[in-house]
C-alpha positions in Angstrom: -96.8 9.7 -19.1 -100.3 8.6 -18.3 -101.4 9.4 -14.3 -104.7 8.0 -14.6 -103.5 4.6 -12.6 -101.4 6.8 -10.2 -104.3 8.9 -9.1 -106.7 5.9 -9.2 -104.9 4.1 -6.9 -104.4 7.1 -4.1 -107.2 8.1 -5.1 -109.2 4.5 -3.9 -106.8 3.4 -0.9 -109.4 3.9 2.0 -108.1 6.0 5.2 -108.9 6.9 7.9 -112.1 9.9 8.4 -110.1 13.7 8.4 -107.6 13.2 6.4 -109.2 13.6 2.6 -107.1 16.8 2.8 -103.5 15.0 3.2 -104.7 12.1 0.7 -105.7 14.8 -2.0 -101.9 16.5 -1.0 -100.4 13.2 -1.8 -102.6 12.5 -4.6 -101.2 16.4 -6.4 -97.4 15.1 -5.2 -97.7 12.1 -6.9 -99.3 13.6 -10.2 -95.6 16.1 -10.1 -93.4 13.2 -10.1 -91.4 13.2 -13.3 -91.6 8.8 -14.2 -88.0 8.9 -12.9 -89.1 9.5 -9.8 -92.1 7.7 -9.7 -90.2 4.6 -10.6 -87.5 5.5 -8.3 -90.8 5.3 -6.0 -92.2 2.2 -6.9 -88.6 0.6 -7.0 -88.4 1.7 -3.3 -91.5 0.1 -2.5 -90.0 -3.3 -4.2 -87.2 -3.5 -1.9 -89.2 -2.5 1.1 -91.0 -5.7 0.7 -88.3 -7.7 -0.6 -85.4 -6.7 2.1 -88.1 -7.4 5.1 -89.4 -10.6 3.7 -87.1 -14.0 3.3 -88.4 -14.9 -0.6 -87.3 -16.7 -2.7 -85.8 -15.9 -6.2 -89.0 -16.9 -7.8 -90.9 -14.0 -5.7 -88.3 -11.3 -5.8 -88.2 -12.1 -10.3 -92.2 -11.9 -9.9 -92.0 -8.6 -7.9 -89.3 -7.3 -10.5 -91.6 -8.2 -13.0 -94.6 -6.3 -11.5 -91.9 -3.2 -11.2 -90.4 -3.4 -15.0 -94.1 -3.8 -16.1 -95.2 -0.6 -14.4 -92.6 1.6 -15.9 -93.5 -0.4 -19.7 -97.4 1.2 -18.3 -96.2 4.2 -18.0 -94.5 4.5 -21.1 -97.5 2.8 -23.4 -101.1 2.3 -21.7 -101.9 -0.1 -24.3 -98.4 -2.6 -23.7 -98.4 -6.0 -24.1 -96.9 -8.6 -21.6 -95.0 -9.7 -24.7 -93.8 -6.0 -25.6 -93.2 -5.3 -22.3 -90.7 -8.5 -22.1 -89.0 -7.8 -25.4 -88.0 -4.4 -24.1 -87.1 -5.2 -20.9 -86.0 -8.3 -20.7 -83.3 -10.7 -22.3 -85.3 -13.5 -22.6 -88.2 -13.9 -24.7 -91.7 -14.3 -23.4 -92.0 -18.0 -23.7 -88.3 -18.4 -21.9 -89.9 -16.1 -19.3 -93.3 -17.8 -18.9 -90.3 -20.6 -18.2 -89.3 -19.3 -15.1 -92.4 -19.9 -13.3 -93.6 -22.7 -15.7 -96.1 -20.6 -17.0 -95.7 -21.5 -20.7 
């Protein structure tokens, strides 16, 4: 599991002055989560967002996508969109490009 982009990310979210000392606790708790838990994590964060806002099915596939995409990250640094949509994904990359008439 790579934790480079975990820790980058806490690591850069600016807070407020005095509390470097929680950010750098959260930062070491977030470097301990096995990726079940960290996509159990990022999963949560999905449906935060998706239960409080009204979107549509386009949106909530796009915010699935960003979530499948991060655990295909975690697994392989180097993935490709297309590798990342043959493993998780029925569809191929073209007929998912589709849904959003990205192709």
């Amino acid at each position: 599991m790579s934790t480079d982009a975990i820790a980058t990310r806490t690591e850069t979210t600016p807070e407020p002055a005095g509390t470097e000392h929680r950010i750098a606790s959260q930062a070491d708790d977030l470097l301990a989560l096995t990726r079940d838990e960290f996509m159990t994590l990022v999963n949560g964060a999905a449906d935060l967002v998706l239960d409080a806002l009204d979107l549509g099915e386009r949106d909530n596939d796009l915010i699935n996508l960003v979530v499948n995409a991060t655990g295909a990250m975690i697994d392989n640094p180097d993935v490709t969109f297309d590798e990342m949509v043959i493993e998780q994904y029925s569809a191929t990359p073209e007929e998912l490009r589709g849904w959003w008439d990205w192709s």
